[in-house]
Structures are given as structure tokens and as C-alpha cells.
C-alpha positions as CSV (number, residue, x, y, z in Angstrom):
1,X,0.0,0.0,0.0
2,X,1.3,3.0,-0.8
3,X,0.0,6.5,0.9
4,X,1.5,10.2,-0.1
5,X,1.3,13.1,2.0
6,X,0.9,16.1,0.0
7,X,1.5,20.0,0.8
8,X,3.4,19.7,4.7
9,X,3.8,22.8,5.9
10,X,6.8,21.4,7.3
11,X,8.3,18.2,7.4
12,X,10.2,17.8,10.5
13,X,13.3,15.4,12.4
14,X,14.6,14.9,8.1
15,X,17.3,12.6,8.6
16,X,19.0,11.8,5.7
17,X,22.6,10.8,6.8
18,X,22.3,8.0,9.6
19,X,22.7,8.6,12.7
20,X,22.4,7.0,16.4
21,X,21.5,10.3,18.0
22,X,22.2,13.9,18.8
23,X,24.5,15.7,21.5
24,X,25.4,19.4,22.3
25,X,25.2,21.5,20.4
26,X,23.4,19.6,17.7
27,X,20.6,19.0,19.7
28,X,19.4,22.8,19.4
29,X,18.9,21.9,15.2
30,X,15.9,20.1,13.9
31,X,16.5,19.6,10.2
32,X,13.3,20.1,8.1
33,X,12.0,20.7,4.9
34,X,8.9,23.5,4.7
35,X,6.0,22.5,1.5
36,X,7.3,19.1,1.6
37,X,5.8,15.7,0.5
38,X,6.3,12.2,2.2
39,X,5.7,8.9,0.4
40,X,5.1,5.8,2.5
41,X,5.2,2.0,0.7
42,X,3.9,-1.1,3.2
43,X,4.8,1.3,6.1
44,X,7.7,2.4,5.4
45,X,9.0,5.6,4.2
46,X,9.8,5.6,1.0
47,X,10.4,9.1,-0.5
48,X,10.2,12.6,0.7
49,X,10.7,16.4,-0.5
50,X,10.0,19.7,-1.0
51,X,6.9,19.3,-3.5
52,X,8.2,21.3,-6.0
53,X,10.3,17.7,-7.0
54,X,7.2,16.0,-5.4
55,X,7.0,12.8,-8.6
56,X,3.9,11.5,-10.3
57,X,3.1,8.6,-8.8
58,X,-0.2,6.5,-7.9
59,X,-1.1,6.0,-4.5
60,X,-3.7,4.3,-2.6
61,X,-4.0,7.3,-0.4
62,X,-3.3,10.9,-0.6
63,X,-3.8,12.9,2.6
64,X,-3.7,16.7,1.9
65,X,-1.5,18.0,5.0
66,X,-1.7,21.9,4.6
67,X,-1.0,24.0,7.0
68,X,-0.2,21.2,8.9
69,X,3.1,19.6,10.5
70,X,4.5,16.1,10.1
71,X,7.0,14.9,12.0
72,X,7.5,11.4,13.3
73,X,6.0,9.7,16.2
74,X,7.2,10.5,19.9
75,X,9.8,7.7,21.2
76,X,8.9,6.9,24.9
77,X,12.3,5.1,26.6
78,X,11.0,4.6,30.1
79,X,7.3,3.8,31.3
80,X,5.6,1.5,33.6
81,X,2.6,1.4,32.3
82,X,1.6,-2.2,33.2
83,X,0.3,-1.7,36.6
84,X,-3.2,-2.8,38.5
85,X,-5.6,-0.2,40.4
86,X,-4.0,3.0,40.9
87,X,-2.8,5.5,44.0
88,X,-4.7,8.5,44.2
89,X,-4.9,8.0,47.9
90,X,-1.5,8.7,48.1
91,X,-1.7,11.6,45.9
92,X,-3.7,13.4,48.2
93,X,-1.3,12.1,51.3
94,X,1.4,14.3,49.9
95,X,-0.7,17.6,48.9
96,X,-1.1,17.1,52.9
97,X,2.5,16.9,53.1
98,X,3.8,13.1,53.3
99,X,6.9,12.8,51.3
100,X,7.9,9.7,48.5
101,X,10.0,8.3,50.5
102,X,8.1,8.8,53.9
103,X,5.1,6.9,52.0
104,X,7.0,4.2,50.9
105,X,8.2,3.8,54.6
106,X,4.7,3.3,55.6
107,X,3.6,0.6,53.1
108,X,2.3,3.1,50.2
109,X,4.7,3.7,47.1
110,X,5.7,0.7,44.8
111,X,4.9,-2.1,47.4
112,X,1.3,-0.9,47.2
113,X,1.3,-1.2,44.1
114,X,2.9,-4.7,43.9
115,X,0.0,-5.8,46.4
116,X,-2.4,-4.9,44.2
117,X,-0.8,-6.5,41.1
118,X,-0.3,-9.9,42.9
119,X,-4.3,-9.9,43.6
120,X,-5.1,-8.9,39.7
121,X,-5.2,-11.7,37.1
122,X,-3.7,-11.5,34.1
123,X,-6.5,-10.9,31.8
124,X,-7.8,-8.1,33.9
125,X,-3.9,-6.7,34.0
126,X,-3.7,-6.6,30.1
127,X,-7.3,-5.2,29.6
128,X,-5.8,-2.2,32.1
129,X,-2.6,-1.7,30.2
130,X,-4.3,-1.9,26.9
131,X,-6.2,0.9,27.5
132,X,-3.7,3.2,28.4
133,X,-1.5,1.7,25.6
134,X,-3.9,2.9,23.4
135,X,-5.0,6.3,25.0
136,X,-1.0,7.1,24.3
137,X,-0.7,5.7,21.0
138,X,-3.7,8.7,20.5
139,X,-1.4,11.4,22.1
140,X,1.7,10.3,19.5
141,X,3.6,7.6,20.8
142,X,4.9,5.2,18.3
143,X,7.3,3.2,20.0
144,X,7.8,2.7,24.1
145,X,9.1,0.8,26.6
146,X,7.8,-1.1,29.8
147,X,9.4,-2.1,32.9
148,X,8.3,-4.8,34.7
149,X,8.9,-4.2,38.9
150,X,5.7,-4.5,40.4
151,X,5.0,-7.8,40.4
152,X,8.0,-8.5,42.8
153,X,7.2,-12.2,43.4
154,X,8.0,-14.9,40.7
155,X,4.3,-15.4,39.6
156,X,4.0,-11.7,39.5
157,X,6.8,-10.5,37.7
158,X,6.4,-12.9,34.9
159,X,2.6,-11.9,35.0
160,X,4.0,-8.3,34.3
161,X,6.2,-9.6,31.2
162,X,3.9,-11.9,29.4
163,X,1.2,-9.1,29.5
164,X,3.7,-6.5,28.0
165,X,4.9,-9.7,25.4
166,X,0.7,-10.0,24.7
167,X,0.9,-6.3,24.1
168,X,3.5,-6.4,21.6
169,X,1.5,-8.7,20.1
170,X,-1.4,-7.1,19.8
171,X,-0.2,-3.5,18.8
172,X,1.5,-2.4,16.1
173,X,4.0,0.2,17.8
174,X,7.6,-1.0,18.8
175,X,7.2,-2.3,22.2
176,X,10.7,-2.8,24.1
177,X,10.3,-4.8,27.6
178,X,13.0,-4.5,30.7
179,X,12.9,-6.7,33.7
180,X,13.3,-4.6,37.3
181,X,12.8,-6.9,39.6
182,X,15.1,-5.2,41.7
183,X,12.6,-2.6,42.3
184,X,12.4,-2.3,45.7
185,X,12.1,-4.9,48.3
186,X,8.9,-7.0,49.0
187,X,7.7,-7.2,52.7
188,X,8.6,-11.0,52.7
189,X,12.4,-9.8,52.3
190,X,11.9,-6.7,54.9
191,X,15.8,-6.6,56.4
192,X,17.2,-9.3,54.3
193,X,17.6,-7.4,51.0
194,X,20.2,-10.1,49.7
195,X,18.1,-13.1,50.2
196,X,15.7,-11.4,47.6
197,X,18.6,-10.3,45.3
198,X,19.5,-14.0,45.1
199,X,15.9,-15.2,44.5
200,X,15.9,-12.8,41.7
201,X,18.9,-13.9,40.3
202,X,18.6,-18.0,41.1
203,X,14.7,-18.4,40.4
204,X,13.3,-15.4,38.4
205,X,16.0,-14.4,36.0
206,X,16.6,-18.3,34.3
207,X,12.3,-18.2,33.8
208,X,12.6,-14.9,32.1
209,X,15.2,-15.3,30.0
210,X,13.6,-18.6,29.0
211,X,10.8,-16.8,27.7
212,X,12.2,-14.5,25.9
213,X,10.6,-12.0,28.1
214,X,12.6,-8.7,28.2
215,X,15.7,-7.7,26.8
216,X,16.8,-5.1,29.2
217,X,17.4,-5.0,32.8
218,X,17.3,-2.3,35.3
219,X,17.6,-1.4,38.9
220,X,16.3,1.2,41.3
221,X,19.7,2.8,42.4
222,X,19.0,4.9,45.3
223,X,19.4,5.1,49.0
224,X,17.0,3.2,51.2
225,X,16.5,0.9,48.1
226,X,19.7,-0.7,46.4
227,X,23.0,0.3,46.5
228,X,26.2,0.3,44.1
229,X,27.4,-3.6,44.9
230,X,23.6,-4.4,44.4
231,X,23.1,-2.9,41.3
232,X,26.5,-4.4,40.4
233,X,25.3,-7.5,41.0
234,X,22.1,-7.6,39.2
235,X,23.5,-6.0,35.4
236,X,26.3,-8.4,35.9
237,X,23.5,-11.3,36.3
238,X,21.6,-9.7,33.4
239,X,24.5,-9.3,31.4
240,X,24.8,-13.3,31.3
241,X,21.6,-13.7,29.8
242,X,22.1,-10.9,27.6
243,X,20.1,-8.2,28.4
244,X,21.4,-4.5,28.4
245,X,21.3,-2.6,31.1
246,X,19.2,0.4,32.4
247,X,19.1,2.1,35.1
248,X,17.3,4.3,37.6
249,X,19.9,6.3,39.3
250,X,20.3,10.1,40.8
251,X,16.4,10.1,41.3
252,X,16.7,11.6,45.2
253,X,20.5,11.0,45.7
254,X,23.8,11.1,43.9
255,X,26.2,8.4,44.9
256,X,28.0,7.2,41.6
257,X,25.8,4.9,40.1
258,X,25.9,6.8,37.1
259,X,29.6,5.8,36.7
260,X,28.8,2.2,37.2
261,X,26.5,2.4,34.7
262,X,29.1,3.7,32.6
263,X,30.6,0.9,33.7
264,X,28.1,-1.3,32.5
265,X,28.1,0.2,29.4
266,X,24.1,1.1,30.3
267,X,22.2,1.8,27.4
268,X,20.7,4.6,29.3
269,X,20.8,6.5,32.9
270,X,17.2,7.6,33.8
271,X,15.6,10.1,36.1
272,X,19.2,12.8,36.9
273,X,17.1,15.0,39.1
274,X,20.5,15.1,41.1
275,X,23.4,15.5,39.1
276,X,26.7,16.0,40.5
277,X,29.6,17.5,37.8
278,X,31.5,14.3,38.0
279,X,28.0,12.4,37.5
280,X,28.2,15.1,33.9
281,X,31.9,14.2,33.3
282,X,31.6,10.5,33.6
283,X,28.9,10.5,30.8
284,X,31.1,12.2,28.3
285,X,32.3,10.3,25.1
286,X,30.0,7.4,26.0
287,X,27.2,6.0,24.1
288,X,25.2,6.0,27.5
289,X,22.1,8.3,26.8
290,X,21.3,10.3,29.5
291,X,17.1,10.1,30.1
292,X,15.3,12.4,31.9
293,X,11.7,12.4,33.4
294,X,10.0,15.8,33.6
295,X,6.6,14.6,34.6
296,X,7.9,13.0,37.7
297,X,9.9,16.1,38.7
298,X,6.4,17.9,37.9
299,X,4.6,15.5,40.0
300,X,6.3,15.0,43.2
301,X,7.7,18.7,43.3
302,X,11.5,17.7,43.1
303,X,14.4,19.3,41.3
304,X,14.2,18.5,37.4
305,X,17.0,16.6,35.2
306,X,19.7,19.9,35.0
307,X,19.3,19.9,31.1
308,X,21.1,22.8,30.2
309,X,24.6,21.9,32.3
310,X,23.9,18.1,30.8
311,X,23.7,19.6,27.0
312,X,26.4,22.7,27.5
313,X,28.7,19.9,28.0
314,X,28.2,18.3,25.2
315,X,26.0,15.3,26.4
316,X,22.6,14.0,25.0
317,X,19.5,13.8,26.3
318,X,16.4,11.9,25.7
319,X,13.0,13.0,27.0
320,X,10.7,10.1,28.2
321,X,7.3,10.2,30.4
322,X,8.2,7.5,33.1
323,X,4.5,6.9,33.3
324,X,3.8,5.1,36.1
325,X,0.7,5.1,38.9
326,X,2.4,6.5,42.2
327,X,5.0,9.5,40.5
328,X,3.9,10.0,37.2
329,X,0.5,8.6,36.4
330,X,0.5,10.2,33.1
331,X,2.3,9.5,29.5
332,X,1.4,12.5,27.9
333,X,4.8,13.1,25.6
334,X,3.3,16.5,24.9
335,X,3.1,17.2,28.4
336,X,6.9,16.1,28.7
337,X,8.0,18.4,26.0
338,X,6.1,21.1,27.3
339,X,7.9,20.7,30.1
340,X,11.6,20.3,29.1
341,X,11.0,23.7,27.5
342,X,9.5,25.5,30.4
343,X,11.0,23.9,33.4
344,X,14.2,22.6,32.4
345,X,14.6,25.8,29.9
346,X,15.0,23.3,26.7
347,X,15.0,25.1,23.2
348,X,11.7,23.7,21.0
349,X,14.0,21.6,19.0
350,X,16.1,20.0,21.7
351,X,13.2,18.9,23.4
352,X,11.7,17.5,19.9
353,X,14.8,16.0,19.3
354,X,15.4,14.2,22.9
355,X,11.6,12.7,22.8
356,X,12.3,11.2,19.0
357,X,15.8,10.5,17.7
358,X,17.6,10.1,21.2
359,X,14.4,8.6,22.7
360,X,14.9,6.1,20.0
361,X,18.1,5.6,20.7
362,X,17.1,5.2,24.5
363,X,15.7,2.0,23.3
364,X,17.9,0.4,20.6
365,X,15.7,2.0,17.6
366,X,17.4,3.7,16.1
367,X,17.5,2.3,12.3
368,X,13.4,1.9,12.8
369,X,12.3,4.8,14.6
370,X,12.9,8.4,15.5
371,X,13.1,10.3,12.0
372,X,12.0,11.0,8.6
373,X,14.6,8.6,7.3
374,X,14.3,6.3,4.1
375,X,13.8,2.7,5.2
376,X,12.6,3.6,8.7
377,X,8.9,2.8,9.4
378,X,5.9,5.4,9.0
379,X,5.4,6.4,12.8
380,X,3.8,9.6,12.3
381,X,1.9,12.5,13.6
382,X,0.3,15.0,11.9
383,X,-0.7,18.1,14.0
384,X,-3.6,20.5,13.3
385,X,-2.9,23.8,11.3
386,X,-0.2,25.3,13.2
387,X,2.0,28.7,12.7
388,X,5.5,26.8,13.8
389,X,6.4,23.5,15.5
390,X,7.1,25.7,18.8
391,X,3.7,26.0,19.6
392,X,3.2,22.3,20.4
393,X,5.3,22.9,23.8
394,X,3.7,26.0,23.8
395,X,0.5,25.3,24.1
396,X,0.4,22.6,27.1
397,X,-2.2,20.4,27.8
398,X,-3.5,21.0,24.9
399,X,-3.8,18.3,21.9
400,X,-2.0,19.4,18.6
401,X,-2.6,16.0,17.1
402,X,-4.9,15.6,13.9
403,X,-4.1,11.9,13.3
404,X,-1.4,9.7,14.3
405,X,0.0,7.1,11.8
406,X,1.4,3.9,12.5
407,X,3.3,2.0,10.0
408,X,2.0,4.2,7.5
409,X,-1.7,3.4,8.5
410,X,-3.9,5.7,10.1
411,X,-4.8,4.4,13.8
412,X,-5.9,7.6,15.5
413,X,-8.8,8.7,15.9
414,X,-9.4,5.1,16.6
């Protein structure tokens, strides 16, 4: 099938030298084309131009995009999204003045929601997750990933990860799946952290792995949760199955786990809300991309991801929503670009290009996803008439989306 758009306003993220992602300085240019045309064959992209070289050809489609912008899908690298129930009780504990952390202490926080995933079948789990899978395939996102981490038994974690594999199946977007286990520790392990490490890495890990369930791993690095030789410990037992690590690091605390994940040679480094300048130096001339979580910073009132220090010195940066029930219960990419720009003082284009090309990147895909590239696939959204591209981070909370295309096919409105 073959589908031309016709008459972009502007064609946005136009990649047409490869590359992994961008850094610095580059970060603050978005390559487009303005009165441009894009030609998609069996969801790919095929051709594109300024229409004044726009070529003769029949299609089985033609969508008229003036005054409109095209520009490819939103790449989400960290979410959680496959959770049971929710915790708006605990939202309203901390507008009273509980803390994260002095929730967690009393049984709220991530082992809440863990008790309520290990009570929720798996049917009802995926019926939940669907629907906000497809609420943010609506709002632009074309390729995410999902951690498991709140199962935190056997039973529960796999639970977690077959429901995210039914997901991929069921959903045309690029689904990535990492295991986090080591998300904090269950009640059953309460002052024996180790003994659960070692029941992760003895009993759950082999199960995963023989189901092909994820293909990263990641840790919560952070005081009162896991340390430096525990993270160690759990990438090095990934590692053996070969997943690639992730990690959640500098979240409330900054204690060097962004060098081990260096170390580790970590994909990515998410969250950075505390970033010391060795924690800046360390990531230098390394292919670890640096994510950061603006909706969690917006949510729980902490310091946001110091972007401009991080990109100053040369260092990407992805954008991703780190949609989760109990510190960011929204996956709004809008939302997050809106608020790289106006919280963490990112230009327009550098936020564009952290929640696309390095967002890709974020997740290993980059040769299918993140730009108007020939070859990659047709994850697209086209906005409603707008004057420029700076408006969508602009305007927050509101929807600049027309229609979103996946693989070249038109899934939104659904």
C-alpha cells in the first residue's frame, strides 16, 4: 500500500545521513523541509521532499496536510505502564504533606502497588494496560518501553512480562520490555535485602530469559532501596543472559551509580534529578544516553534533570514520560516536551529531538524509529494547522494532534 502526503507545511526530524543520535550543540537543530511531501510504501518511508520535486506517482491514499506539520512519532524510553488499580490516595497524602519516601516507609509507594498487582489476574492486567497503551498511541507515541517491577514475586513479575509480550503482540508500535525486579524490596524480604537479590537472580531471572521476556534490565539505584554492589550485581547477572542494562539512578541521591552504569556500558541513565559534575563528566564520550523524566519532577515537586549543564557539555539527552501510577501517572509526551522547554529551559527543537531520535536511541531503535529517514517505518503524527512547530510545547495540555499514523496506517482517531 502506498499512501502520499501532499502539501506539509513542514516536514520535521529529516534525517538523511544515519545517525544513532544527537548531542550538544546539535541538539538545538531540527533539520526540516517546509512545503514538503512524504511517500510511504507497506509502512515504510519511501520518498520525501520539498513538493516542488514531489514525482507522479499513484497511491492508494493521498492525505492533503496543509498548514499542517509532520513529523515522526514521539519515542517513549521509560514507562511502567503495566500496573493494577492506581494510588490517588497517596496523591492526596502528599498535597497534605507526606513525602515519596516517607510513603513508601509506611507501606504506600511501589509495594502498594505490587499488592495490588499480585491480587489482579492476568487478563484483567492486560485489559488495564491496553487501555492506556492505546489512550497514548492517541497522544503520538509510536514506540515505548515497559518495565516490569511491580509484580516483585516470581508469579507476579512474569505476570508483568507476558502481559507486556501480549501487548507487543497485539499493537502495532515498537514495544521494548526490561525486567526490574530489583525494584524495591517485598515485605517477605523486609531486612534481608540479599536473600531477595539471590531469589531474583537464582529463580526469576533463568524463567525470564527462558521466555524470551525482556531484553533489558534495570535497577532502582538509590538510597533506602539498592546500592552500588547491588546494582552491580544484578547488570552483571543480566548481562549473562544478555540483556542490556538500564538504570534508575540520581532520582533523590547522587552516589555514583551513574559511573557504574558507565561501567556497564548502560544503554541509558534515567531520572538525573541530582546531578553531580563528576556524575556530567563521567557520561562524556560514552554511548550511555542520559534520560530524563519531567513529569515526575512535575509531579512529586523535586528538582528537574539539570538539562542545560547536561547539553552545555556536550551530552545528550532523551525525554521520556516515566508513566507510572504512584510518580507520574501520566504519558502525555506533549506534556513532557512542554515541560523540558519551560521547566528545564529546553530550546523547542532539543526537546523534539530528545523525545524522537535520542528517545529512539534510549531504546535500541534507532534504524526503525525516530526520524524521517528512508527505510525507517511510517510512525507519524500529523498536527492540526499550526503557525510553527514551537507551539506544540507551547500550548500545554492542549492536543495538537490531527491523526497519528502507524506504519503508515492511520490508527488515530481510533
Amino acid at each position: 500500500m502506498r499512501i502520499i502526503f501532499k502539501n506539509i507545511k513542514e516536514l520535521l526530524q529529516v534525517r538523511k545521513e544515519a545517525i544513532s543520535f544527537v548531542s550538544g550543540k546539535q541538539m538545538a537543530i531540527l533539520p526540516s523541509i517546509k512545503h514538503a511531501y512524504l511517500v510511504v510504501e507497506n509502512g515504510l518511508i519511501t520518498d520525501f521532499g520539498s513538493m516542488d520535486t514531489c514525482p507522479e506517482i499513484q497511491a492508494d491514499s493521498v492525505v492533503d496536510a496543509s498548514g499542517k506539520m509532520l513529523m515522526p512519532s514521539w519515542c517513549d524510553a521509560h514507562t511502567h505502564i503495566v500496573y493494577a488499580g492506581n494510588r490517588e490516595a497517596e496523591f492526596v497524602q502528599r498535597i497534605q504533606g507526606m513525602g515519596y519516601e516517607e510513603i513508601a516507609a509506611a507501606g504506600g509507594g511501589i509495594l502498594n502497588s505490587a499488592k495490588k498487582l499480585q491480587e489482579t489476574s492476568e487478563d484483567s492486567l492486560y485489559e488495564q494496560s491496553s487501555i492506556r497503551l492505546e489512550a497514548l498511541i492517541g497522544l503520538g507515541t509510536g514506540a515505548i518501553e515497559i518495565k516490569s517491577g511491580y509484580g516483585l514475586t516470581l508469579e507476579a513479575e512474569l505476570k508483568m512480562l507476558r502481559v507486556i509480550r501480549r501487548l507487543k503482540e497485539a499493537y502495532p508500535i515498537e514495544i521494548k520490555a526490561t525486567f526490574l525486579g530489583a525494584h524495591a524490596v517485598p515485605e517477605k524480604y523486609k531486612g534481608n535485602k540479599q536473600a531477595y537479590l539471590k531469589m531474583l537472580i537464582d529463580e526469576v531471572l533463568p524463567k525470564v530469559a527462558k521466555e524470551k521476556l525482556a531484553e533489558y534490565i534495570d535497577i532502582f539505584c538509590e538510597k533506602g532501596y539498592f546500592d552500588l554492589a547491588d546494582t552491580a550485581l544484578m547488570l552483571a547477572a543480566g548481562k549473562k543472559y544478555g540483556w542490556i542494562p538500564k538504570i534508575h539512578v540520581n532520582q533523590f541521591s547522587a552516589f555514583g551509580g551513574v559511573g557504574l552504569g558507565v561501567q556497564f556500558n548502560a544503554l541509558s541513565v534515567d531520572h538525573l534529578e541530582e546531578m553531580r559534575a563528576e556524575d556530567i563528566e563521567v557520561l562524556k564520550e560514552t554511548k550511555t544516553m542520559p534520560v530524563a523524566l519531567p513529569g515526575c519532577s512535575f509531579f512529586l515537586g523535586i528538582p528537574y534533570t539539570p538539562a542545560r549543564k547536561m547539553i552545555q557539555a556536550g551530552l545528550p539527552l532523551a525525554l521520556a514520560s516515566d508513566y507510572n501510577p504512584g510518580s507520574s501517572p501520566s504519558g502525555n509526551m506533549n506534556l513532557v516536551v512542554s515541560l523540558a522547554c519551560i521547566k528545564m529551559k529546553m530550546t523547542p527543537e532539543e526537546a523534539i529531538n530528545a523525545a524522537t531520535i535520542n528517545g529512539a536511541y534510549a531504546m535500541g531503535l534507532e534504524n526503525e524509529v525516530g526520524s524521517i529517514s528512508i527505510g525507517k517505518q511510517a510512525n507519524l503524527i500529523l498536527t492540526k494547522p499550526l503557525n510553527s512547530y514551537a507551539f506544540i510545547p507551547y500550548a500545554f495540555g492542549s492536543n495538537q494532534i490531527e491523526k497519528v499514523f502507524i506504519k503508515g496506517k492511520e490508527v488515530h482517531p481510533f
